[in-house]
C-alpha positions in Angstrom: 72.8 65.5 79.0 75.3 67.9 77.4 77.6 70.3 78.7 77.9 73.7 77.9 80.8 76.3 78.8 81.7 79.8 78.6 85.6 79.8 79.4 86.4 83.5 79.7 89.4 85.0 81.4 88.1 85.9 84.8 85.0 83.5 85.2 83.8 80.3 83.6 80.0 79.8 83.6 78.8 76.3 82.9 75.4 74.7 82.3 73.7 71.0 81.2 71.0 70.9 78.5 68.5 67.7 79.2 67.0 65.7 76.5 64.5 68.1 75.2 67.3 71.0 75.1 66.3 72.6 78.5 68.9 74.5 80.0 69.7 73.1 83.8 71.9 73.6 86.7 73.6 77.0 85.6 76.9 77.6 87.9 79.4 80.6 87.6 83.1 79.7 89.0 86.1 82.2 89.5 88.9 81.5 87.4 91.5 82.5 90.2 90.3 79.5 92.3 91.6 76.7 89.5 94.4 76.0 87.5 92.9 75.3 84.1 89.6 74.3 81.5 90.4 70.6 83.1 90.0 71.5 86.9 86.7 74.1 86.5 84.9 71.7 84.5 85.5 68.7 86.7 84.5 70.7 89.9 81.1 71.7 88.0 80.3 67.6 86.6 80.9 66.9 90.3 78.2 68.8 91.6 76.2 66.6 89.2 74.3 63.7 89.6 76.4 60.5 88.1 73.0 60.4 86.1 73.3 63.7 84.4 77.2 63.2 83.5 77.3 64.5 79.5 78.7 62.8 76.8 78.9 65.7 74.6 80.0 69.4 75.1 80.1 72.4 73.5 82.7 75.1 74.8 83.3 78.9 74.2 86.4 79.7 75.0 88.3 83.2 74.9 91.0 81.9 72.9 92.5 81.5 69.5 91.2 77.7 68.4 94.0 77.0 65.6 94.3 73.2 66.1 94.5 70.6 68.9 96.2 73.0 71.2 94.4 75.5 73.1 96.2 78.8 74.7 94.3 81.7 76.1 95.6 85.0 75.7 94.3 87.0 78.9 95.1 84.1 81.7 97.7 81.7 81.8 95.6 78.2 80.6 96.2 75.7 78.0 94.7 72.8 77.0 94.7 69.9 74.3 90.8 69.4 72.9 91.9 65.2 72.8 93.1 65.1 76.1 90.3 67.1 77.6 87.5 64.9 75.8 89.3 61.5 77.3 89.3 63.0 80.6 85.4 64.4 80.7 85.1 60.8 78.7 83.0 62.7 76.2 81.9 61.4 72.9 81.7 64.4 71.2 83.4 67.9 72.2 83.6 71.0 70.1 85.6 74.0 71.2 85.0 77.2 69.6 86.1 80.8 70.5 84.2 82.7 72.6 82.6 85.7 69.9 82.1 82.4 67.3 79.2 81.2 70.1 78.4 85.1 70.5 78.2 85.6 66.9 75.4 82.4 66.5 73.6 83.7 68.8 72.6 87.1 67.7 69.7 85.7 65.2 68.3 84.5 68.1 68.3 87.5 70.4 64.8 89.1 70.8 63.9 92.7 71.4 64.0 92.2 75.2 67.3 90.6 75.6 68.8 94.2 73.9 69.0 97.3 74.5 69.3 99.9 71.7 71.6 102.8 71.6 70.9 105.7 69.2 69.3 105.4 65.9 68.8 103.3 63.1 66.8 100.0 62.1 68.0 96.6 61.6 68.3 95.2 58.0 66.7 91.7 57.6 68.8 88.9 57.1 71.6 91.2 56.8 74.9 91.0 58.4 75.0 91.4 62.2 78.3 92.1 63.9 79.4 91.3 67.8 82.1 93.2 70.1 82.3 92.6 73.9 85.0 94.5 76.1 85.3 92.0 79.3 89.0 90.4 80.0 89.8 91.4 76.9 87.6 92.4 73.1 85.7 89.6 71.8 84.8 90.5 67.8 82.9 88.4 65.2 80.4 88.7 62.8 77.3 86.8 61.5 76.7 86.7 57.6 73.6 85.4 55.5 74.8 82.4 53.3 71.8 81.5 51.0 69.2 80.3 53.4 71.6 80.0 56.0 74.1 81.6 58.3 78.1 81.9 58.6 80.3 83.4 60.9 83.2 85.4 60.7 85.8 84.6 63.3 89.0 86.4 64.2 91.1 88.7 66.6 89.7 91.8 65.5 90.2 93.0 69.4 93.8 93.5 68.6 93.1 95.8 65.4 95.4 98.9 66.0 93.6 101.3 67.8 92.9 104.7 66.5 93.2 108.0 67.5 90.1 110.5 66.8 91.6 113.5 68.7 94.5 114.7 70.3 94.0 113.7 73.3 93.9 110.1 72.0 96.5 110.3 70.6 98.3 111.2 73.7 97.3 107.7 75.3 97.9 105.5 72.7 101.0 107.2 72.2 102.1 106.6 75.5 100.6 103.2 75.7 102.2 101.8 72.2 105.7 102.7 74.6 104.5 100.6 77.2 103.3 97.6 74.8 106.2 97.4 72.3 104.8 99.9 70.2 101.4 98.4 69.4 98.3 99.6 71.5 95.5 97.3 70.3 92.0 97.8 70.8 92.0 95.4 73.1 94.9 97.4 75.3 91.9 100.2 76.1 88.5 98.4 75.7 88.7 95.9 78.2 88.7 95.8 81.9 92.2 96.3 81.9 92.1 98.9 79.0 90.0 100.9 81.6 92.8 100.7 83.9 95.6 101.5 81.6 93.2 104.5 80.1 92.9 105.7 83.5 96.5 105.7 84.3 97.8 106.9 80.7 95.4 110.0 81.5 96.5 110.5 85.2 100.4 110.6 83.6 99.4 112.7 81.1 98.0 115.2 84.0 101.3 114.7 86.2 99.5 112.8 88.6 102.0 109.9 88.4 100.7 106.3 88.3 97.9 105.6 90.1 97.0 101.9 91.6 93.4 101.0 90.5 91.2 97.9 89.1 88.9 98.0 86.7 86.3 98.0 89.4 87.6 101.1 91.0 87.7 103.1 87.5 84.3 102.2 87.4 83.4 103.0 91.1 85.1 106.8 91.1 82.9 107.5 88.0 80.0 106.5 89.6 80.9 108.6 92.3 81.8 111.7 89.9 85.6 111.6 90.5 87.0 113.8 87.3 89.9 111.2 86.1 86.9 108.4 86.1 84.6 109.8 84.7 87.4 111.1 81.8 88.6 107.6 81.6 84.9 106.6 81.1 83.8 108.9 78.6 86.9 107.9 77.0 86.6 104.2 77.0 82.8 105.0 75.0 84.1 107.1 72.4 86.8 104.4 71.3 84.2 102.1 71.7 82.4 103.8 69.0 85.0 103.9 66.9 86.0 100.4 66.7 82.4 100.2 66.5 82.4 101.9 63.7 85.2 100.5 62.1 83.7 97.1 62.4 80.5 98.1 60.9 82.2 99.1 58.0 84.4 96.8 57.5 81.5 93.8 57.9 78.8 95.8 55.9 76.9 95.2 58.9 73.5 96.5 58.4 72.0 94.3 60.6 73.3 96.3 63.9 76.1 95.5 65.9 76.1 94.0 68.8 77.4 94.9 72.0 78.3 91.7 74.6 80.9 91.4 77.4 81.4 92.1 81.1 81.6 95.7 81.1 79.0 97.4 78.7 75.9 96.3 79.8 76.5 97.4 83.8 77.0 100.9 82.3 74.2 101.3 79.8 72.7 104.6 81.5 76.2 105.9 81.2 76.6 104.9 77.6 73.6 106.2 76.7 74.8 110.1 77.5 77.9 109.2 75.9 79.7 110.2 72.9 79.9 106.5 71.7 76.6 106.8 68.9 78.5 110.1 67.8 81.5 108.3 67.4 79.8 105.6 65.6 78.6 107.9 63.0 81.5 110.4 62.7 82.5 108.4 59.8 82.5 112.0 57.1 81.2 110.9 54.2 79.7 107.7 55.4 77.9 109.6 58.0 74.6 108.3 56.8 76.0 104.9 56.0 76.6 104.6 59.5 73.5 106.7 61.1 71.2 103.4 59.4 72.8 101.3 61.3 71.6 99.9 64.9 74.1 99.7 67.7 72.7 97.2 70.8 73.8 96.0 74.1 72.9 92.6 75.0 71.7 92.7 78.0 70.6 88.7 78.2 72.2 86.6 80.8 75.2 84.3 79.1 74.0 84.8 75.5 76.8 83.1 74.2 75.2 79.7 75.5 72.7 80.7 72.7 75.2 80.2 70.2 76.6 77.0 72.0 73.1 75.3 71.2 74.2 75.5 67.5 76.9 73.5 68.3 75.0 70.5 69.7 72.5 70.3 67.0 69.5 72.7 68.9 68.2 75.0 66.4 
């Protein structure tokens, strides 16, 4: 058996591959009930049979992975990779970041694990790029080598974000004071980005500081309350422009990818947006831009996918 694991900020989901690289015994655990990687991934081996205990594992985790030492940005874990192999006595353990597992697996997604958005047709064995808003902004990118693949990996969710209109520019203004003067990406497309969009814009309307969650942002747009559903539209058209920005900067003209927590519960919504507007408001790279696909995956825990390359699955 192997392990997989997808460590994110708010949940960890975990599964076992057998022999003939079937996935089995699929479990999703809350991060606020542990204390850390070691805790979460004992609990799930211990719902196992002592039969199926792994020797090897292959995790995504939303971190940096710079060396030995481990430290998640969005919640307050840290690991070392040696000390967590002894532990899980695994022979083999590769940690990679989170959007380096989401990046391998987008030559593997198929039409129904995606939804498109707008216009524009994929490039064959061109390069695909990934961005997922959840806890925080996953980005990475998948680029043809020869016969093969690479991946770009980074933080490319704390780019600087920018401003398209005035109103923007009114929120990150106000947020880059909050933040020590740097509003990242990250800082508005994330579930707490929603939050901090909603309450820059309720400031901005001298309605003071509202107390919300992510969840409720979501909720009062659902339910048609104005600030919500401006925070929402919002939180699309910044979307697209990062997007955007990431297309360009990648060359990728096969699509970009959309992952995460967030995106994929609101794809009717998206759809009316201004987010493929965005994408393309690029002047004169408007048709550069109009060419290329935008998706949401909409496939359960795709980054597993990616973990498979990892343990030698192809």
């Amino acid at each position: 058996m192997d392990l997989m694991a997808d460590i994110g900020a708010t949940n960890t989901r975990c599964a076992l591959l057998d022999d003939k690289g079937r996935e089995v015994a699929p479990e999703v655990f809350d991060n606020t009930d542990f204390n850390g990687v070691v805790g979460v991934l004992e609990v799930y081996l211990d719902h196992r049979r002592s039969s199926d205990r792994p020797t090897r594992a292959a995790l995504a985790v939303a971190a940096p992975i710079r060396g030995d030492d481990v430290q998640m940005i969005n919640i307050g874990w840290r690991f070392s990779q040696q000390e967590l192999k002894k532990k899980l006595a695994l022979k083999k353990l590769q940690v990679v970041n989170d959007f380096t597992a989401m990046a391998w697996a987008l030559s593997q997604l198929k039409d129904a694990d995606v939804a498109q958005v707008g216009a524009g047709k994929s490039v064959p064995r061109a390069t695909m790029a990934t961005l997922g808003p959840g806890s925080g902004l996953g980005v990475s990118a998948l680029v043809p080598v020869a016969d093969s693949w690479a991946v770009m990996t980074g933080e490319g969710g704390h780019v600087a974000m920018p401003a398209a209109t005035r109103e923007e520019h009114e929120v990150i203004a106000l947020l880059q004071q909050r933040f020590d003067g740097h509003c990242s990406a990250e800082r508005v497309l994330s579930g707490p980005g929603l939050v901090n969009l909603y309450v820059a814009l309720a400031e901005l309307a001298g309605r003071g500081k509202p107390t919300v969650t992510p969840e409720d942002v979501t909720n009062l747009a659902r339910q048609g309350e104005p600030m919500a559903r401006k925070t929402q539209a919002m939180f699309f058209a910044m979307l697209g422009s990062i997007a955007a920005n990431l297309a360009v900067t990648t060359g990728a003209h096969g699509g970009v990818y959309i992952a995460g927590g967030i995106v994929p519960r609101l794809l009717e919504p998206l759809q009316k947006s201004e987010f493929r507007a965005r994408f393309e408001s690029k002047g004169r790279y408007r048709d550069y831009l109009a060419a290329i696909p935008t998706y949401v995956i909409t496939a359960p825990t795709p980054a597993f996918r990616g973990l498979r390359h990892f343990l030698g699955y192809r």
